[in-house]
C-alpha positions in Angstrom: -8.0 -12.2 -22.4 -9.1 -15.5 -22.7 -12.0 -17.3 -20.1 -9.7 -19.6 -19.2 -7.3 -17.1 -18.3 -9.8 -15.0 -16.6 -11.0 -18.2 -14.8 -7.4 -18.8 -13.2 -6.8 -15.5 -12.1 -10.0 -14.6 -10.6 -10.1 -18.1 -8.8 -12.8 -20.7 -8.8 -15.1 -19.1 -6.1 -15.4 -16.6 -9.5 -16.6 -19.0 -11.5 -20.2 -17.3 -11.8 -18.6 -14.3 -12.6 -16.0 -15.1 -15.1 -18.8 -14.0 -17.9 -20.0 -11.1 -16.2 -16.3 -9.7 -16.1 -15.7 -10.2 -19.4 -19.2 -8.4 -20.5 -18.4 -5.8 -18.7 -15.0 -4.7 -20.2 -16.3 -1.8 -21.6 -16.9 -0.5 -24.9 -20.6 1.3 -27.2 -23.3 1.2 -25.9 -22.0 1.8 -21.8 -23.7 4.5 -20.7 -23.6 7.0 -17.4 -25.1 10.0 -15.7 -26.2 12.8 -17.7 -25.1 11.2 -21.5 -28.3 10.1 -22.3 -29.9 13.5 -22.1 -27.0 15.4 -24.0 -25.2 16.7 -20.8 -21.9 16.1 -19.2 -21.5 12.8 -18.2 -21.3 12.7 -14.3 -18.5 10.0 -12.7 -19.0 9.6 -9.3 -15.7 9.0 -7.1 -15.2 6.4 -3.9 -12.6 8.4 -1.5 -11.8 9.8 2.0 -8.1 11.1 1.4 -7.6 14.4 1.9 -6.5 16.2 -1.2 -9.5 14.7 -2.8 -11.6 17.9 -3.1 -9.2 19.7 -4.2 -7.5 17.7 -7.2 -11.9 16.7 -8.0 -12.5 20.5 -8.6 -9.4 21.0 -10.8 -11.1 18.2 -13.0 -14.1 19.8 -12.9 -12.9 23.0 -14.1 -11.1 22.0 -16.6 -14.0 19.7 -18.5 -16.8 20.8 -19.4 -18.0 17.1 -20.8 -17.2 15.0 -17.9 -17.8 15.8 -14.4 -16.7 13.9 -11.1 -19.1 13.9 -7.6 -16.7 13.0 -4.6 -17.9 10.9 -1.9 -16.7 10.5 1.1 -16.3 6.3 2.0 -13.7 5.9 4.6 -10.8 3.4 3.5 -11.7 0.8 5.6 -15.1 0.7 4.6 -14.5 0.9 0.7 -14.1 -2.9 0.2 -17.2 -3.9 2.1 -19.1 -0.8 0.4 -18.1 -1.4 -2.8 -19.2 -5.5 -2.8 -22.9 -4.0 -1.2 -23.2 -2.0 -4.3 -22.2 -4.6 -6.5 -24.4 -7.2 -5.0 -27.3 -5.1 -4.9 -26.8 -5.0 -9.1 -28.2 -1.1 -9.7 -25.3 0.9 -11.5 -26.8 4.2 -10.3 -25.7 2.9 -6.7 -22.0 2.1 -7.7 -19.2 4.8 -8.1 -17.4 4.5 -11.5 -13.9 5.3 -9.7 -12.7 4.4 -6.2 -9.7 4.6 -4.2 -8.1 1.3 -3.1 -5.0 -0.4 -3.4 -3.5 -3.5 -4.2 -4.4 -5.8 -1.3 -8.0 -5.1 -1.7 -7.7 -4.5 -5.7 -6.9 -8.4 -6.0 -10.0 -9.8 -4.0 -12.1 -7.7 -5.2 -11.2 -8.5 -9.0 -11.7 -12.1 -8.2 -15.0 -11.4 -6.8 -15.9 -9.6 -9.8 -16.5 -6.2 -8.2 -13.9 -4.5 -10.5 -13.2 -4.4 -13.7 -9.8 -5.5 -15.9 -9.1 -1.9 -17.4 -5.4 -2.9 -19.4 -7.3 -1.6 -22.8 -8.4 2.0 -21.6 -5.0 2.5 -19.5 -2.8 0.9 -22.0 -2.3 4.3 -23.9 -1.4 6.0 -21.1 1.1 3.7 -19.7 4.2 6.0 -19.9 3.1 8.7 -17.8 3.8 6.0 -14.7 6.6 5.1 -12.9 8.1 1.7 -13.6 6.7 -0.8 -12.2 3.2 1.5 -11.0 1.1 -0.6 -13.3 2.5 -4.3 -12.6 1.7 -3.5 -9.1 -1.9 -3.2 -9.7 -2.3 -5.9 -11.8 -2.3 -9.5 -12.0 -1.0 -11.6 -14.5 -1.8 -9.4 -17.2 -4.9 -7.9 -15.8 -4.8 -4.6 -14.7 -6.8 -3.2 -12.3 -6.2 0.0 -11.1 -4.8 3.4 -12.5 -2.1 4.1 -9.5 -1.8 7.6 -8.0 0.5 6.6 -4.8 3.8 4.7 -4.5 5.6 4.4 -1.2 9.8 4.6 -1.0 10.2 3.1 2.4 12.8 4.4 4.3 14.2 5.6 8.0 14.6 8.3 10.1 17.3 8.3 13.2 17.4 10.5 16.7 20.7 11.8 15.7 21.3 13.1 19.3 20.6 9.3 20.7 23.3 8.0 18.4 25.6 11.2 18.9 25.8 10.8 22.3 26.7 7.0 22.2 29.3 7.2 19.6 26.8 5.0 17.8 26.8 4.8 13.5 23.0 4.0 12.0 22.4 0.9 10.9 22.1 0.2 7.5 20.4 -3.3 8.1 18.1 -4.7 10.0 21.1 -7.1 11.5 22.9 -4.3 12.5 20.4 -2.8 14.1 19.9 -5.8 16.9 23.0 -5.0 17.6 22.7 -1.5 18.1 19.6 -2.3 19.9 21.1 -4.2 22.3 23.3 -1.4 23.4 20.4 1.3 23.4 19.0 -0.9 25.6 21.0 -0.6 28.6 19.4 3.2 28.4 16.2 1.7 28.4 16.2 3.1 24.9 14.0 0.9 22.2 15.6 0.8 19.1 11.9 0.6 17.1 8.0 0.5 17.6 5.8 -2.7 16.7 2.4 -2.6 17.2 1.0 -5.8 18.4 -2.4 -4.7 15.6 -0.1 -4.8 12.7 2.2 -7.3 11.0 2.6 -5.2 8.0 6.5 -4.6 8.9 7.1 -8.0 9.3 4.9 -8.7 6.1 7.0 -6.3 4.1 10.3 -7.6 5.5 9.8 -10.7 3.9 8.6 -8.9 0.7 11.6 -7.0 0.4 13.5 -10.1 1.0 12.1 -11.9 -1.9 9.8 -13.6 0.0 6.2 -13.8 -2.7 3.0 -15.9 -0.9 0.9 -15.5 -3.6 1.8 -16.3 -7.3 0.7 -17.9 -10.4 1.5 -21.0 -11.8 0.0 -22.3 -14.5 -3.5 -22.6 -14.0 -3.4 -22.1 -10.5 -2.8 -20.2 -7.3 0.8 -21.2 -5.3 0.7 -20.1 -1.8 4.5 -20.0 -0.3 4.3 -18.5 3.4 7.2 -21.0 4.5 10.3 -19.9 2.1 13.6 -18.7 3.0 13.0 -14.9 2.6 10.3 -15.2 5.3 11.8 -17.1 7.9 14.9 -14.6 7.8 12.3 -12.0 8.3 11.0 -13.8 11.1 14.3 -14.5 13.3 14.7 -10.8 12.7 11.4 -10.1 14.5 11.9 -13.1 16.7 15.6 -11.5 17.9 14.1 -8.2 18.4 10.9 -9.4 20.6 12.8 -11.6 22.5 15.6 -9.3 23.8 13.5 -6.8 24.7 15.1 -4.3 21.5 11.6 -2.7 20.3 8.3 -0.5 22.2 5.1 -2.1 22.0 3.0 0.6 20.8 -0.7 -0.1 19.3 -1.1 2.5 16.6 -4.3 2.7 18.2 -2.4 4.9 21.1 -0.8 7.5 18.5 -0.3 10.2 21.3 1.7 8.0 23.1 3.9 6.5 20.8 4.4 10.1 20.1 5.4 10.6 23.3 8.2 7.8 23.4 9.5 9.3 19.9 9.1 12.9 21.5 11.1 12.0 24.7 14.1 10.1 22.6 12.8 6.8 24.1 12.5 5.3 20.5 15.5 6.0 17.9 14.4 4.6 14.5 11.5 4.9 12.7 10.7 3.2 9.2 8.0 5.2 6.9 7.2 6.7 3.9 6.2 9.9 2.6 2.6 10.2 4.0 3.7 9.9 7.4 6.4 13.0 7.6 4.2 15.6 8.6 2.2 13.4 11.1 5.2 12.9 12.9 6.4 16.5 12.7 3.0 17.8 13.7 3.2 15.7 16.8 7.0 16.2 17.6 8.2 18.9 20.2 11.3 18.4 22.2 13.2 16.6 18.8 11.7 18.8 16.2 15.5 19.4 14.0 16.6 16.2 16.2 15.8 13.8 13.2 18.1 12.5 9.9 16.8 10.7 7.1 18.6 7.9 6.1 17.8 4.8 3.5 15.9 2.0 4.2 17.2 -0.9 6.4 18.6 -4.2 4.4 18.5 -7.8 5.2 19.8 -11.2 4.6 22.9 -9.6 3.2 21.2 -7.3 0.8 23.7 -5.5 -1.4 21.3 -2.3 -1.1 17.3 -1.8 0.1 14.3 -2.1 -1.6 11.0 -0.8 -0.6 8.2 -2.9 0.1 4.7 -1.6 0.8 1.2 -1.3 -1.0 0.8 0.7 -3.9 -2.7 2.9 -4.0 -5.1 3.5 -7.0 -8.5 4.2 -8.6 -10.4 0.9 -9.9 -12.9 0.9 -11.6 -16.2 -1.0 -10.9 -17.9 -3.6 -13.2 -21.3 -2.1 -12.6 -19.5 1.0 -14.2 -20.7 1.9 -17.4 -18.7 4.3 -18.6 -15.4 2.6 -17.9 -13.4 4.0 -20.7 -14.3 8.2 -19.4 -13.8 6.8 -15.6 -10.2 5.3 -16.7 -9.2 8.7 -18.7 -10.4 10.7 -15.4 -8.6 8.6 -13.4 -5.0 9.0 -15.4 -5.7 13.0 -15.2 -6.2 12.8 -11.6 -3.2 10.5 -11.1 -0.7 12.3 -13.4 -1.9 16.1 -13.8 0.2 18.7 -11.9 -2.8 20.5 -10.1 -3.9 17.0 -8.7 -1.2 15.2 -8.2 0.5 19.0 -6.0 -2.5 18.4 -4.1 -2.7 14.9 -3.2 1.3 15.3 -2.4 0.8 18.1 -0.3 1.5 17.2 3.4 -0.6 20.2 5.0 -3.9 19.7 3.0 -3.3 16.6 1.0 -2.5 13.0 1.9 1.8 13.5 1.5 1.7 11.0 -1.0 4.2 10.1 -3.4 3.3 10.0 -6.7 3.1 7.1 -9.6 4.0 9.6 -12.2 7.1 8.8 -14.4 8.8 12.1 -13.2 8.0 12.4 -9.3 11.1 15.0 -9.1 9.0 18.2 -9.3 6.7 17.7 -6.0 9.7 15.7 -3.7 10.7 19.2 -2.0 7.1 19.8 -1.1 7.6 16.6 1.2 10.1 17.1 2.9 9.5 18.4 6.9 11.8 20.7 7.6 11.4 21.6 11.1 11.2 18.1 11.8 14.7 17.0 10.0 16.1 20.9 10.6 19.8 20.8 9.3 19.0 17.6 7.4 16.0 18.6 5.6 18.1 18.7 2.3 19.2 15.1 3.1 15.6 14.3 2.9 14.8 14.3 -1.2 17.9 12.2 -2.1 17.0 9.4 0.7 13.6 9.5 -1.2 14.6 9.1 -4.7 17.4 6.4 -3.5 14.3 4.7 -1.8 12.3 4.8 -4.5 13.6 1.1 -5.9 10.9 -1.2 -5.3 10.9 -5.1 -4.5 8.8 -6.0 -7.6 6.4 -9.4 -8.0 4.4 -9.1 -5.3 0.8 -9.8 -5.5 -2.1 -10.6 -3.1 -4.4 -13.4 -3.9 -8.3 -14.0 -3.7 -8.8 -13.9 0.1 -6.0 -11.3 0.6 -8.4 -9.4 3.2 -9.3 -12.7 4.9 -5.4 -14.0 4.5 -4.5 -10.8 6.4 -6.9 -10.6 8.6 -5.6 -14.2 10.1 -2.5 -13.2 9.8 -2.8 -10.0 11.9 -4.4 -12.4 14.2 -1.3 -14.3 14.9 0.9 -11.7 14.8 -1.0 -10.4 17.8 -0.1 -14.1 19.5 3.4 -14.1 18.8 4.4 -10.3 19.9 2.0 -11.6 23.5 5.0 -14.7 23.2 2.3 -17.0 22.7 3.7 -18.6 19.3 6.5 -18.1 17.4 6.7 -15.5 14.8 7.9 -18.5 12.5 5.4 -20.4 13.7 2.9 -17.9 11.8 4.5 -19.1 8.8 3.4 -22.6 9.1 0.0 -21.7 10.2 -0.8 -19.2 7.1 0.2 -21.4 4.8 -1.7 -24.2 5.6 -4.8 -21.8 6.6 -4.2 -19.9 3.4 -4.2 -23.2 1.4 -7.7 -24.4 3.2 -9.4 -21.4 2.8 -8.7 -20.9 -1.0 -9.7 -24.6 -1.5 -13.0 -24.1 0.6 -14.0 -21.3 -2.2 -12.9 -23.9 -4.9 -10.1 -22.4 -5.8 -7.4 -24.2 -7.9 -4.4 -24.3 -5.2 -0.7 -25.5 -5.9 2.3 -25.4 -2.8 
């Protein structure tokens, strides 16, 4: 890639690292634990999911010249952890893989904490689902070797709906309306937590809405387009009539309890969430159906919109090429990949491999969905079409941060949720420009 290129992407507050980025692409003369003296070379891995341990000493066993130490760095300490080690310049302190995904991978690419890795994971590129890559990468810089896709989709209290001669909805429309009827129970039709404006955020993903992209040799921010104020009057509707609980995730037990007691009949999630719930369920274990994921602003069919997880690797890393080839065994292998899918012991992820098929029916909780458990792997694989193009900018932790801020505001009926929109993009816009970088609306 050219500097120039490298320069845009990154971002100007980069601009001291442009070089640095480039150097440390890989190739002779890297070296790592253990080569130097004729042993196996040691990589050391970034990562608190569970599955880890497991899918690590399949690796181990089956090389002999490369070994991998797992440590454990909680997920919402890997961003800051990883920028310590890269600041404080020593290799020996840096892990050569760590787990992350896309709205951390793009900051901390443009702060030059990981490296571009498209060369080493180039040959490899088949064994991923469509569209796995592009989702850890910008432009064409890639980033990360993804191990963790998530089909979005919906579960429905079938007894709730039974009872009221009530069909699911199949769109987020529809389901004001069927909110407003559940209502009158002083049933809530869905959970927001005040904490998170991830569902609204993926809304407007799904419904083309893109706030960061590249244009030319700059950034364009677009918080204020048509697919996000759609997602917005949706929220809006749903806060203002009173149609959803108001759950921090924070207070798991109880939202369990409202889900538990029938009090909340939808839920929207993906694959890592199944057993949580089902672990946590009682009175409506068997009560549950899967069904697709919702559609808006006259969507022909859904789309799943949601992060996609992965093992970067960091500049200070100098054996990139071993740490990417590590990475794609862990990601794609069938001993690793069982393990990190596995709902019990692993994380319940779904995986980025081409062929996801043979480690669905592992993920499906039966007790929980009872005599629509075999609904459950078709709903998956339908949901498993992804609202492309989405990409997260220089300050996405900052960006989000903000935004989670105002999200907070609006569900207290402070603001407007569309009012967010106005307010991110011209905070968004500001905050780029304050780090000097190029900025286009």
């Amino acid at each position: 890639m050219s500097s120039a290129k490298r320069r845009w992407v990154l971002g100007g507050a980069a601009f001291g690292l442009v070089a640095t980025l480039a150097a440390c692409g890989g190739g002779e003369g890297d070296g790592g634990s253990g080569a130097g003296a004729g042993g196996p070379v040691t990589l050391r891995l970034w990562s608190d999911k569970a599955g880890a341990d497991v899918a690590v000493r399949a690796f181990n066993e089956a090389h002999e010249d490369v070994q991998i130490e797992l440590v454990n760095v909680p997920a919402a300490e890997m961003s800051n952890s990883l920028n310590n080690a890269h600041a404080a310049g020593d290799p020996a302190g840096a892990p050569c893989l760590a787990q992350s995904d896309n709205r951390q991978g793009g900051m901390l690419l443009a702060q030059g904490v990981i490296a571009d890795i498209g060369e080493y994971l180039e040959p490899s590129a088949g064994e991923f689902a469509d569209g796995a890559i592009e989702a850890l990468s910008i432009a064409d810089v890639v980033y990360g070797v993804p191990n963790q896709r998530q089909p979005v989709f919906t579960m429905f209290h079938a007894p709730t709906f039974e009872e009221r001669g009530l069909d699911y909805p199949t769109s987020w429309e529809e389901a004001i309306e069927v909110g407003e009827v559940l209502r009158e129970d002083g049933v809530h039709i869905f959970n927001l937590a005040g904490e998170d404006p991830s569902t609204w955020m993926n809304m407007a993903w799904q419904a083309g809405a893109r706030w960061y992209s590249i244009e030319g040799d700059a950034w364009r921010i677009d918080f204020t387009d048509e697919a996000s104020r759609t997602a917005s009057e949706i929220m809006q509707q749903l806060l203002d009539e009173d149609l959803v609980e108001r759950i921090s995730y924070a207070e798991y037990p109880a939202m369990m309890q409202e889900y538990d007691a029938g009090r909340i009949a939808m839920r929207q999630l993906s694959t890592w969430q199944l057993s949580g719930h089902q672990n946590n369920a009682d009175e409506t274990l068997g009560e549950w159906e899967p069904a697709p994921n919702l559609t808006l602003g006259g969507q022909e069919a859904p789309l799943s919109a949601a992060d996609t997880s992965g093992l970067m690797v960091p500049a200070l890393c100098e054996e990139k090429e071993a740490a990417v080839e590590a990475a794609v065994w862990l990601a794609t292998q069938a001993e690793p990949v069982t393990a990190m899918a596995d709902p019990a012991e692993g994380a319940g992820w779904y995986p980025a491999v081409a062929d996801p098929e043979p480690y669905l029916d592992a993920l499906v909780p039966r007790e929980l969905f009872g005599e629509y458990a075999d609904e459950t792997v078709p709903v998956i694989q339908e949901s498993s079409e992804y609202a492309d193009g989405w990409i997260y900018g220089p300050n996405s932790r900052a960006m989000y941060e903000e935004l989670a801020d105002q999200w907070g505001k609006a569900m207290n009926g402070e603001i407007t949720v569309e009012s967010i929109l106005t307010h991110m993009q011209e905070w968004t816009v500001n905050d780029l420009r304050q780090q000097g970088v190029n900025v286009v609306e």
